[in-house]
C-alpha positions as a Markdown table, in Angstrom:
| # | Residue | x | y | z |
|---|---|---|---|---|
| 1 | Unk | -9.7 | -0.4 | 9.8 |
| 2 | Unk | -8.7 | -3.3 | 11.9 |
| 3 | Unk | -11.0 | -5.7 | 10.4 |
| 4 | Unk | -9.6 | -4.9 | 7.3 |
| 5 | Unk | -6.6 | -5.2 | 7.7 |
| 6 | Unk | -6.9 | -8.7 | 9.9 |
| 7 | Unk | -8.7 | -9.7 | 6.5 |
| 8 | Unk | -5.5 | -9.0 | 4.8 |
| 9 | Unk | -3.3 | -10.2 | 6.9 |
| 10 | Unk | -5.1 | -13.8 | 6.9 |
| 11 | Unk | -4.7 | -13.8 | 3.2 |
| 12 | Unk | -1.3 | -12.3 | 2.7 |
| 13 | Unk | 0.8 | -13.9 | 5.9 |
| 14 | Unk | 3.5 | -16.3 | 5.4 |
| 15 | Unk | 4.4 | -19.6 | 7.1 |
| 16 | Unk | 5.2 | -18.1 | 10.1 |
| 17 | Unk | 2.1 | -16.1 | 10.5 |
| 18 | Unk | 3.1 | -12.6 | 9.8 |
| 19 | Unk | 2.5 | -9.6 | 7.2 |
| 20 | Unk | 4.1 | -6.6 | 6.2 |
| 21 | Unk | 1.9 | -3.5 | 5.6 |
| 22 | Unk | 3.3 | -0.1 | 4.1 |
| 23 | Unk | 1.6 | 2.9 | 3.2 |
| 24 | Unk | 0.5 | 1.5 | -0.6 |
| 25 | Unk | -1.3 | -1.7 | 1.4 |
| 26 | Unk | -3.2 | 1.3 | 3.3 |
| 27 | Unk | -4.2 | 2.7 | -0.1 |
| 28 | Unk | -4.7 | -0.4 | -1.6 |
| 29 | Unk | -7.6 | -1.4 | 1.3 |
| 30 | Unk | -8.7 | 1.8 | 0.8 |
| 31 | Unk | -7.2 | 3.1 | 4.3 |
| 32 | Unk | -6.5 | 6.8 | 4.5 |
| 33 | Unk | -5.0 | 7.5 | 7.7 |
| 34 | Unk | -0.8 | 7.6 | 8.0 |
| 35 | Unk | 0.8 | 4.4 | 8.5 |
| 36 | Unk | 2.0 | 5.1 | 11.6 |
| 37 | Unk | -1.7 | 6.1 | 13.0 |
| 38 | Unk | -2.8 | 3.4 | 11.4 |
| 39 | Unk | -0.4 | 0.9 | 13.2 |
| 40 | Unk | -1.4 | 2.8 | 16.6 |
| 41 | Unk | -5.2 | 2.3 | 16.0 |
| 42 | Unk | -4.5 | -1.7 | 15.3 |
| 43 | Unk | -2.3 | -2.0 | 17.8 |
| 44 | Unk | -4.7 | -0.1 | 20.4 |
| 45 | Unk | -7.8 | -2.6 | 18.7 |
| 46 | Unk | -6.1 | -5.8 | 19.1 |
| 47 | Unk | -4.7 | -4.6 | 22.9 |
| 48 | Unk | -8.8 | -4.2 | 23.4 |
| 49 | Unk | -9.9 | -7.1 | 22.0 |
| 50 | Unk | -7.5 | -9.2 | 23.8 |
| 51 | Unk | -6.2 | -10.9 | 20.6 |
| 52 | Unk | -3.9 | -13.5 | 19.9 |
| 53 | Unk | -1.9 | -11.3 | 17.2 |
| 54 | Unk | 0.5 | -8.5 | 17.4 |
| 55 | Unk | 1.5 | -5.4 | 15.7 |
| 56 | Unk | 5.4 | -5.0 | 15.3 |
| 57 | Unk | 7.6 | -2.9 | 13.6 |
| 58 | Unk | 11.3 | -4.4 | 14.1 |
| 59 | Unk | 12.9 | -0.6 | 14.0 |
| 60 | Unk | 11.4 | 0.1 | 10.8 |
| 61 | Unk | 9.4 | 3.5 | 10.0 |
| 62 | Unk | 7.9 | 2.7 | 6.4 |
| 63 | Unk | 6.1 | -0.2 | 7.6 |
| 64 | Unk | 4.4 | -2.8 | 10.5 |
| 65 | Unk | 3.9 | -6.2 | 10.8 |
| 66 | Unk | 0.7 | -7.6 | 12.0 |
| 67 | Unk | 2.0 | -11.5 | 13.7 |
| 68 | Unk | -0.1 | -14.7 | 15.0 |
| 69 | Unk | 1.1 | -15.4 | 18.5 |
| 70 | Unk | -0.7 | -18.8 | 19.1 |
């Protein structure tokens, strides 16, 4: 799941390095788990893997942001 949605995020972020995901970008990458699990098992994978990116959410519920912070 976090691959996937890394793959995603590299295609989809903006100038600033970051990319929205709601519940139809889960569907749409063929992701079936809530979107809050979802962010929780990225988060979790990237906290793991020591990575360079972030998950964030910025108070909102319907969706997380997946950031570059080099």
């Amino acid at each position: 799941m976090t691959d996937t949605i890394l793959e995603d995020w590299a295609k989809r972020k903006d100038a600033e390095g970051v990319a929205w995901f709601d519940a139809r970008d889960l569907a749409r990458l063929g992701i079936p788990e809530r979107l809050m699990t979802a962010m929780q098992n990225v988060q979790h994978t990237l906290r793991l893997r020591r990575s360079d990116k972030v998950v964030e959410t910025q108070g909102q519920l319907d969706r997380f942001s997946v950031c570059g912070t080099e």
